[in-house]
Every structure is written in structure tokens, then in C-alpha cells.
N, C-alpha and C positions, 0 to 999 in steps of 0.2 A: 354244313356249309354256312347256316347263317352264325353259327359261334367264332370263324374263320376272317367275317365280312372287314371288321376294322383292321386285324391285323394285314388283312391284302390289300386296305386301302392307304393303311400307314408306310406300304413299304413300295406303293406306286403301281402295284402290279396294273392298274384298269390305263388303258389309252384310251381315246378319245371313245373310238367304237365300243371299244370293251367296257366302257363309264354306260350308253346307251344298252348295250345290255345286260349290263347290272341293274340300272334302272326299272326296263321291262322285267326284268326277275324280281325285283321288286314289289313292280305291281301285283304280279301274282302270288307273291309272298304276304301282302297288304291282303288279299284276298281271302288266302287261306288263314292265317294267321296274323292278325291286323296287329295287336297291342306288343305281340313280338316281334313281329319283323319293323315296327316305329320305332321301337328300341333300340336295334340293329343298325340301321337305318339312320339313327339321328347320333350313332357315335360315330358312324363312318363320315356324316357330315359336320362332326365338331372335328374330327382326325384333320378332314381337308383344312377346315376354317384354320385349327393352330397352325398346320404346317405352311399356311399362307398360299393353299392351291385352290384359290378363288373361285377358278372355274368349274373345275369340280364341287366347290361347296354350296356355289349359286344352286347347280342343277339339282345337287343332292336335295339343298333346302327348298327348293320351288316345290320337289315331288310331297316333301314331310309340309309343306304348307298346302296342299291342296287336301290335307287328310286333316289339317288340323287350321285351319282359316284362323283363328279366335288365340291362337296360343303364341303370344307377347316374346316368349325367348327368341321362339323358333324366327318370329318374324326379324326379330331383331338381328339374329346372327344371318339371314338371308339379307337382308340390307347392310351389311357388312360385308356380306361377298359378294356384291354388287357394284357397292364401292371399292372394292379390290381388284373388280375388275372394268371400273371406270362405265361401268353401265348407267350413268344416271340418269337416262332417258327412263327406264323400266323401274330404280329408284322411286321418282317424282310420283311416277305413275301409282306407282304401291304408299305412298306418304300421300300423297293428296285424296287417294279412296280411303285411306284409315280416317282422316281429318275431315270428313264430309260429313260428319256427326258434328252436331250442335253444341258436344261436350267437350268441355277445356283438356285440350291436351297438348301442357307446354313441350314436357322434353321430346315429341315425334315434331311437333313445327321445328324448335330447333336440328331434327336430325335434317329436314327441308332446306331449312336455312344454310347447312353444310353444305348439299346437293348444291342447290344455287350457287353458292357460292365456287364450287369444285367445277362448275359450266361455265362459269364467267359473268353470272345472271347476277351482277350486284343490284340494281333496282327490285330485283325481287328479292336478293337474300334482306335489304335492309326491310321491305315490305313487310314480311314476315316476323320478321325481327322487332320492329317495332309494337308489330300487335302482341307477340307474346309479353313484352312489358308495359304494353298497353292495359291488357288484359288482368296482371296481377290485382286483385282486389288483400284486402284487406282479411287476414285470416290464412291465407298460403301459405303453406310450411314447405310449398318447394322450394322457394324462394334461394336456398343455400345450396341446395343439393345443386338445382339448376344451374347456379354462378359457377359455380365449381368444375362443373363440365362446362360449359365458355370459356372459364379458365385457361385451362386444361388445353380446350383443342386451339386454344391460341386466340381468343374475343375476348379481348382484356376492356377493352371500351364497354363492349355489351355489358360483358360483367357486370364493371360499377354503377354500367345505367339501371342495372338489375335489383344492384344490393342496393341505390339510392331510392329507388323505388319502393322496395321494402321498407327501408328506414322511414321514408313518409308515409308510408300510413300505419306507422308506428311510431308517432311524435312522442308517447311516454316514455320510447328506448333511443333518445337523440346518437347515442354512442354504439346502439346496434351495427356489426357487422365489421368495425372496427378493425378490431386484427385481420379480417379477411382482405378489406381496402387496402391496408396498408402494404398484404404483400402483393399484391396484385398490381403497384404504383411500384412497388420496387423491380418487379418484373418487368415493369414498364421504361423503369429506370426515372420513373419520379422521386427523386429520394426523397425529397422535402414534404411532399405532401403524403410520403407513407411515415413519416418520423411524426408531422402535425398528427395526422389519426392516431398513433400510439399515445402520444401525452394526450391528447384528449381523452379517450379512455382511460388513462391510468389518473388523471386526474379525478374522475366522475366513476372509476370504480376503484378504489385503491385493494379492495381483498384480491381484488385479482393481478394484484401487484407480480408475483412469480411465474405465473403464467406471459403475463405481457414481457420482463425483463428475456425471457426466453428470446420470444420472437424480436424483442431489440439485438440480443445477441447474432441472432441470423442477421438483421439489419446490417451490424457492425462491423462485418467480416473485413472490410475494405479498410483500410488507412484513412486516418480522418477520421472518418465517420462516427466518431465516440466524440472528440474534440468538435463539432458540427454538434452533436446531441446536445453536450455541456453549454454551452452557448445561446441555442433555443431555450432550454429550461434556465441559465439564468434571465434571459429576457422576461419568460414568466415568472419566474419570482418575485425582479424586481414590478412587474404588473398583478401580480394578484397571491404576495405573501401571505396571505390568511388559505393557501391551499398548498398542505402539509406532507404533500407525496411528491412534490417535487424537490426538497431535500434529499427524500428520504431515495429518490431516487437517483438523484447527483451523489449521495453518497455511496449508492451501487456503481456509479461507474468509476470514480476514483479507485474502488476496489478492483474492479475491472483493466484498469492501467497500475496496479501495485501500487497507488500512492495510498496509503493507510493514515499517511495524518492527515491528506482532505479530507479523507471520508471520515476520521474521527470529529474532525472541524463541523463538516455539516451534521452529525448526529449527537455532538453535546450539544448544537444547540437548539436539535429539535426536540430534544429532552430536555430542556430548558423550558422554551415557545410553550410545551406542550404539558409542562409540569408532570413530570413522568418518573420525578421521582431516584435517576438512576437506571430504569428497567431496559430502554434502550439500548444504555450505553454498556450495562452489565451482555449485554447480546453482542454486543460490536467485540466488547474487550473480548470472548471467547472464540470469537472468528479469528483476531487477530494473535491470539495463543497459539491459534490448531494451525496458521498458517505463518507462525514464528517470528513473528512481527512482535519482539519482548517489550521494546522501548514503547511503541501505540498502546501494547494490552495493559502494562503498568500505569501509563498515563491514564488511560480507562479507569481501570481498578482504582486509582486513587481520586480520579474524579466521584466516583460513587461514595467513595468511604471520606470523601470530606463534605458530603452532606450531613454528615453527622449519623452519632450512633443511635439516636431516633429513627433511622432512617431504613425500612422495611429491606433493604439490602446491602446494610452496613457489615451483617459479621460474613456473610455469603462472599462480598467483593473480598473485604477480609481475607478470607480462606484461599477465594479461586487466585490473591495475589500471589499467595505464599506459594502456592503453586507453579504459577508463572516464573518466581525467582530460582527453584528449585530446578526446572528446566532450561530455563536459561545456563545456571551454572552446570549443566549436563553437556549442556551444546557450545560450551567454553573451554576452547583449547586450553592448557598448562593454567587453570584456574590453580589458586595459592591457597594456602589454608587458611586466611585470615580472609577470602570472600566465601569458602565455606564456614565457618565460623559466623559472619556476618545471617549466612540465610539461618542457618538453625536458632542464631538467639531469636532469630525474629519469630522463627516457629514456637520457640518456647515462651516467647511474651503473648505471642495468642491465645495459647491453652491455655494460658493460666487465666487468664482474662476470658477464656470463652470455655469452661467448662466443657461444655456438652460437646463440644468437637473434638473430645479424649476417647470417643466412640465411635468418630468417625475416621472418613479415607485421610484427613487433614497428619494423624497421629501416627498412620501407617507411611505415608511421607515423611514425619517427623525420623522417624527410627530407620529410614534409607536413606537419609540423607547423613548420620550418625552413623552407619554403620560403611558403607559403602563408599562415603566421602571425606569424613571426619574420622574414621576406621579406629572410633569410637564404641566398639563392639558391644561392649559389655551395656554402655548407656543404651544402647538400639533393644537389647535384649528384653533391659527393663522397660523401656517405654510400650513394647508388645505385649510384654506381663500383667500391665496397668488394664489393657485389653480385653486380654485373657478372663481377668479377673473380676470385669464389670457385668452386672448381672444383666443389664438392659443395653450391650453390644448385640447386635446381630447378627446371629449365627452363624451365616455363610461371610460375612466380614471376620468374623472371630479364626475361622478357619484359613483364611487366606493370610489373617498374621500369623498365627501357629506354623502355617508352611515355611513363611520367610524367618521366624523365629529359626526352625529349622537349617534353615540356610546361612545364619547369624551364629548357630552353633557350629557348624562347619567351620566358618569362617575362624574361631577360634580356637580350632583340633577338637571339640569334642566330637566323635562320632558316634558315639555310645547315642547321648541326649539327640542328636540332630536325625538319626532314625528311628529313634523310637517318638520324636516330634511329625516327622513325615507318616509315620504308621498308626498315629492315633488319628491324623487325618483321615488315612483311606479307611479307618473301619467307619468314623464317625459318618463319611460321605460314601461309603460303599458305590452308589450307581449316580453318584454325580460327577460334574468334569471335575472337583477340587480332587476327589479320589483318584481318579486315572491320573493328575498332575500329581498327586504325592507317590502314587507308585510308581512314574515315572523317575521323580528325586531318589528316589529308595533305588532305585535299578540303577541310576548311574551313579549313588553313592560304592554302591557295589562293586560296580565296572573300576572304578579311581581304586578303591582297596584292593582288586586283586582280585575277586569273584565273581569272576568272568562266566560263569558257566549257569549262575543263580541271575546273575541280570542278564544273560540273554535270552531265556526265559519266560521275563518279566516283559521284555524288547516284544521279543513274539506276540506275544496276547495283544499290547500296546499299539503294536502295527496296526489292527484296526481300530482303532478309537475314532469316536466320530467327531474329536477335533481334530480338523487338521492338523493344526500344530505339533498338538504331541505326539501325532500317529508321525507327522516327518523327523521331529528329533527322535524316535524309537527308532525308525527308520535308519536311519543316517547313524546311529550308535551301533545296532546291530551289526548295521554291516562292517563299519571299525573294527568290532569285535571281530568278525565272521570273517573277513580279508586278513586279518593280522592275528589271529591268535594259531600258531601252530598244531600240527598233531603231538601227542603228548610227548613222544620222543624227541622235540625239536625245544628251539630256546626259546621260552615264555619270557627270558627278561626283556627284551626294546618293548614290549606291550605294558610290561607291567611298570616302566620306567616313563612310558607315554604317559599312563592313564594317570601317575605320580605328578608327573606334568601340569597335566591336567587341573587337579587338585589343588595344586599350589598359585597355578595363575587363576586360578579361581576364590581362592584365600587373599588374592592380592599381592603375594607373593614374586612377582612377575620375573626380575633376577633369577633367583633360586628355579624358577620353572623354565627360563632361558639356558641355565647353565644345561640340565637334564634333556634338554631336546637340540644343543648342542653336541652332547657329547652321543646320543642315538645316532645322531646323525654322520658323524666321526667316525665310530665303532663299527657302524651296521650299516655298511655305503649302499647293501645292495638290498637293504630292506626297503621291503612298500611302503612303508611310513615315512619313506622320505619326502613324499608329496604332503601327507597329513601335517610334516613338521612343518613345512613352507606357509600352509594354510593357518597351521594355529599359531604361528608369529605372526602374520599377518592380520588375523583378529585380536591381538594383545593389541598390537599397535595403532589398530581402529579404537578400542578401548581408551587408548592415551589420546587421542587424536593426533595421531603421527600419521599423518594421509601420506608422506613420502616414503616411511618405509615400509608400510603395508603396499603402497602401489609396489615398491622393489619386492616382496618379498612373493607377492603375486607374480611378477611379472618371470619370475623362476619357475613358475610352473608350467607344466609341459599343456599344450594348447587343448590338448584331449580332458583335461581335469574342466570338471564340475563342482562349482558348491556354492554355497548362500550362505551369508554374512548372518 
């Protein structure tokens, strides 16, 4: 019976009478077996409390409160189904006998102060009220917990009189409590004076610069209210320039509305103000890279590198330019060969001038942009050779040109060199991801020739790799193979003319791999790769940046098709 009790109370079975003799079963239950039948006992009255059946939770919790006077939960969730069931007579009654000790106990005055307040008794709720913030001395660490719940149950005034209280007798921490006022004014619908608490704080503590920008964001949400920020902080500027996070943070909101040359505006020249040297702005330019802003990150980068090459971040900006220019010309439709041409001498005039970056990622950009761009093959080869060949290159860098070396020889029909380049990888990294990436190249150099049966195989095992990446292109190749390669009786060539395909648009070839999935397509109306051909025109022509005939060449496929660029 008592294993039984919660689940017959969660499911309603007790009525009123039937609650009263559960109760007396109780008692005698408390009798014989006290410490389990409270346990019983106090689930059946959390059952009622969640399910919001007050009435029964009061009565449950009055029985568990006469066995347990002194236990804080129990009381608490019994004043909670009191107030659930508008009893605040019998409430008060229970909050004023707790409170008739001489010891400080704010958050039951405040439960008091609800009561009052739920009766209509505002002379007494403010009565109360008052002395609990009366009361705070100096050393109180409830002080937040307590606002919070004012907060919360809707005493946005008490609140602030709470945390202002705090704050005074805490003159060392003038900006104490800050972020909590200000959203509490917002809640209020004070904007102004929740934006004033943020700049103060962010002025008087700038490390907590990230944190505060947060809570401006929630501020923000509305229209205006960035342009209303902007405005406040230049009024502080112009009043107290020598205070160096108000820049830095008007440079965050220009970021904030996509304008990328104010915010470069304010942060050269607080790296100016501030003699910094470039470090700032070398921070800015790499935000404005990752968020493809070419024209602000170049201007960046070359602000740092015309400090001169004294300048403790002159070959760094250097390097990360050339980068910049390198993705730029990626994300340039029908770019010509005379702006590729343009990026690589510039690469080439750095290494030669900056040695030591013929060992770094700088060199391995050098030789993708020559092979891939300038389909300058043979140059890409050598400049991964230089690599290859340097004794104090780093290992797992060494290994990730060797792959693309690999890929460099493809690109110029050697197969022989470009897997036996992938497979000196996977032995050299056996249980690293550069190993599982070269056996993956190796498996689908396989698939493109025609050995279908060795790269799926290789697919298999790959499938679990604990990069994602390669486990989903193993994935997605397997099953190409697995959908499209017939029983042995049947015709292996549309598979082996795809994977041909394949090959060729990957060699750059892209005509000649058009003609081939053209004519699949012609020949073998009623093969499954009809869908595969749709799709892999349509990535040639993301390749070119031909966004209109990859939208057409998608838009051919049947609505059920799946796949990822």
C-alpha cells in the first residue's frame, strides 16, 4: 500500500473524504513506521504541490509539518499551497510565528510581504518591506539572491532599493550590481537609465568588457536602441576622452550594424591614443576576414605593416594580407588570370623577403593558389617540395603538403606518384585524422579508376571515422558506389564513365567531364545516376561561380533528392 500512495495520488484517485482517510491512515502509518511512511507521505504531497492541487497539498503538508516543525522545505512548499489556495489568513499566521525569533530572516519577511500584499494589506506589505532593507547591514551576501526573487515575483522598485542599499555600504564597489539594475530598468521600461548603468560599469571595469556587450545586446533588441547607445557614448567621449573603452566600444556597435569602416575608424585610432603598436588593429583586421569584409581587413593589414618593418607585427600582418587577397580572389566570380597572377607574385615577393615563412601555412597557400588558380601545376609541385625538404618544417604541416602534393599529381595524370604520395601519409600517421584523410584520397582515387570493389572497402572502415567529415564523404561515396554499381552480369560502364567524370572535373578539366555526363545521361535515360549527373553539374558550376546554372540544374531535381554542396 504505501509503495502505491503517490502513484494513486498522481492519478486523483483520493476525494475529499477519501484525502481525510488517507490522512488518518497516515497517522497510523507515522506511528508504526515513522521515517517511511514521511517519505511516502511527502511525495504524495510534492505529487499534489506540482499538479497544482493545492488543496490537497496544504492538508498533506500541514500533516508532514506537525512531524517535522523545524524542516525549511517542507514549510516552504506548505506556504505555497496556502497561497494556492488563497489562505493567507493561516499564511501570516505561519510567517509571523516563524519571524518572532530575534534572528534576521529576510527572504520569509519578504514571503510576508507577498501575503500582504495578495490581501490588499499595502501599509503592511510596505511596512515590512522597508525593514527588510532597513535591516541589510553591511557584510550580507543575500543581498542578490533576495533582489532576484523581488525581481522575479514582480517588486522591480524594491529591487533597486535593495541592490542600492547593497551598493552603499559597499562605497569601494561604486559600480556593484550594475548589470542586475540595468535589467531590472529595462524591465521597467527605463531604457535610459538601464544603458547609463552599463556604460558606467563598462567604463570602471573594462575586462568585463564581453560580458557587459552581452547584456547590451538583450538591451538592443528594439530598433534604435544601438543608434540611442552611439550617441550617449559619443557624449562621453567627447566629456572624458582619456576613458579608452568607450571606443572600443562604439567600435562594437558599428560591428553590430555591419558598418566595418566605423568600427575600423574607432579602433585605429585607439591603437594610435593608445600606442599599440598595430595589435588592435591586427585583431580587428581578422574579424573583418572571417566575416568577408576584404576591403576593411586589407585596409587593416596595411595599416599595421606601414608602421614599418620594425614593427613587432609587420611580417605577421604581412602574411595574414596575403591571405586575405588569396580569399578574396576565391570569392570572385570570372576572376582573369592577370588578378591571379597579381596575388601569387605578391606571395612570391614575401617569401623571398621572409624566409622563414617557406615553412609555414603562408607556402602552402602559395602552391594553391599556382595550382588551382594559375593551373600552374608543376610550379605548386615544387614549391610543396621546398617543404617537403626542410628539416625544421613541422611534421604534421609536412604531411598535410605531401596530401595536397598528392592532389597536385592527380591533377596532372600521374596516378602512379599521387597514391603512392597519399599512402606514405597514412603509414607515416597511421591513427591520426591526416591518415584516415589520405585513406580516404586513396579510396576515391580508386573509385575514379575503376576499382570499385577496393574503395568500397576502404568506404566501409571510413564510415566510422571520428571526423565527421570524412566519415560523411565515405558515406555519401559508398553509397554512389553501392546504388549504382550493378550485379556482375549487368553494364559497369555509366559507373565507370561517371567516376571518369569525376576525375576530370576535378583535374579542372570541366568541358571534357561535361561532355561524359552528357552523354550518361543521353544513353542511359533510365539509370539512377541521373539524379547524381544533375547534382554534379550543379557543383562544377558553384565551382565557377555560375549561381544561375547550378540554381537550374538543382532546380531539375526531383523534390525527394538530398545532398550538401
Amino acid at each position: 500500500m504505501l509503495q502505491n500512495i503517490p502513484s494513486l495520488a498522481a492519478q486523483g484517485i483520493f476525494s475529499r473524504t477519501g484525502l481525510r482517510i488517507f490522512l488518518l491512515f497516515g497517522v497510523m502509518l507515522l506511528a508504526l513506521n515513522p521515517l517511511q511512511a514521511q517519505d511516502q507521505l511527502l511525495n504524495v504531497a510534492k505529487q499534489y504541490l506540482s499538479n497544482k492541487d493545492y488543496e490537497k497539498a496544504a492538508a498533506t503538508f500541514k500533516q508532514l509539518m506537525e512531524y517535522n516543525p523545524e524542516d525549511e522545505s517542507i514549510f516552504l512548499s506548505y506556504l505555497e499551497s496556502l497561497k494556492g489556495i488563497k489562505d493567507y489568513a493561516t499564511a501570516e499566521k505561519l510567517l509571523k510565528a516563524k519571524l518572532k525569533s530575534k534572528k534576521k530572516q529576510p527572504f520569509l519577511s519578504f514571503e510576508l510581504v507577498q501575503v500582504y500584499r495578495a490581501m490588499g494589506e499595502s501599509k503592511k506589505a510596505n511596512k515590512w518591506m522597508d525593514e527588510i532593507i532597513d535591516d541589510v547591514d553591511a557584510g550580507d551576501d543575500y543581498v542578490p539572491e533576495l533582489a532576484q526573487k523581488m525581481s522575479t515575483a514582480g517588486f522591480f522598485d524594491e529591487a533597486v532599493r535593495l541592490y542600492e542599499k547593497g551598493k552603499k555600504l559597499q562605497p569601494e564597489l561604486p559600480y556593484l550590481y550594475a548589470e542586475e539594475l540595468a535589467l531590472i530598468y529595462d524591465r521597467k521600461g527605463e531604457k535610459d537609465k538601464a544603458t547609463e548603468q552599463l556604460l558606467d560599469l563598462y567604463a570602471a571595469r573594462p575586462e568585463k568588457g564581453e560580458e557587459i556587450k552581452s547584456t547590451f545586446m538583450r538591451l538592443c533588441r528594439e530598433e534604435g536602441r544601438f543608434e540611442d547607445l552611439k550617441k550617449r557614448i559619443l557624449k562621453r567621449i567627447d566629456k572624458e576622452p582619456q576613458i579608452f573603452a568607450y571606443p572600443d566600444l562604439m567600435a562594437w556597435i558599428f560591428v553590430q550594424q555591419n558598418d566595418y569602416d566605423g568600427a575600423f575608424a574607432q579602433i585605429r585610432d585607439l591603437d594610435n591614443k593608445l600606442n599599440e603598436q598595430g595589435r588592435r588593429v591586427l585583431g580587428f583586421a581578422r574579424v573583418a576576414l572571417r566575416e568577408k569584409k576584404f576591403s576593411v581587413a586589407l585596409n587593416a593589414y596595411q595599416f599595421v605593416i606601414d608602421k614599418g618593418a620594425e614593427g613587432p607585427f609587420y611580417a605577421q600582418a604581412n602574411s595574414e594580407r596575403l591571405t586575405t587577397l588569396r580569399v578574396r580572389l576565391q570569392n570572385t566570380p570570372n576572376y582573369n588570370i592577370q588578378q591571379v597572377d597579381s596575388v601569387c607574385q605578391a606571395y612570391a615577393t614575401f617569401l623571398e623577403s621572409h624566409p622563414v615563412y617557406r615553412i609555414k601555412e603562408t607556402m602552402r597557400e602559395y602552391a594553391e593558389l599556382e595550382a588551382l588558380y594559375a593551373h600552374r601545376v608543376d610550379s605548386a609541385i615544387s614549391i610543396l617540395r621546398q617543404v617537403l625538404s626542410a628539416n625544421n618544417a613541422e611534421r604534421n604541416f609536412k604531411g598535410r603538403c605531401k596530401l595536397e602534393m598528392g592532389d597536385y599529381e592527380l591533377l596532372r595524370g600521374d596516378i602512379w606518384e599521387s597514391t603512392l604520395l597519399y599512402s606514405q601519409v597514412d603509414k607515416d600517421f597511421k591513427n591520426d585524422m591526416l591518415g584516415e584523410e589520405a585513406r580516404y584520397r586513396n579510396a576515391r582515387l580508386s573509385y575514379s579508376t575503376g576499382d570499385f570493389a577496393w574503395a568500397q572497402g576502404q568506404l566501409d572502415v571510413l564510415k566510422a571515422s571520428t571526423s565527421e567529415l570524412i566519415a560523411n564523404d565515405a558515406l555519401n561515396l559508398s553509397v554512389l558506389i553501392t546504388e549504382n554499381n550493378p550485379p556482375a552480369d549487368s553494364n559497369i560502364t555509366p559507373l565507370l564513365m561517371y567516376a571518369r567524370a569525376d576525375l576530370l572535373a576535378f583535374q579542372n578539366k570541366q568541358e571534357e567531364a561535361l561532355l561524359i555526363l552528357d552523354s550518361i545521361a543521353s544513353t542511359f535515360l533510365q539509370h539512377p545516376l541521373q539524379d547524381d549527373i544533375l547534382f554534379q553539374k550543379a557543383k562544377m558550376a558553384m565551382q565557377k561561380k555560375d549561381y544561375s546554372e547550378a540554381a537550374l540544374q538543382l532546380q531539375k531535381l526531383p523534390p525527394y533528392t538530398k545532398r550538401i554542396f
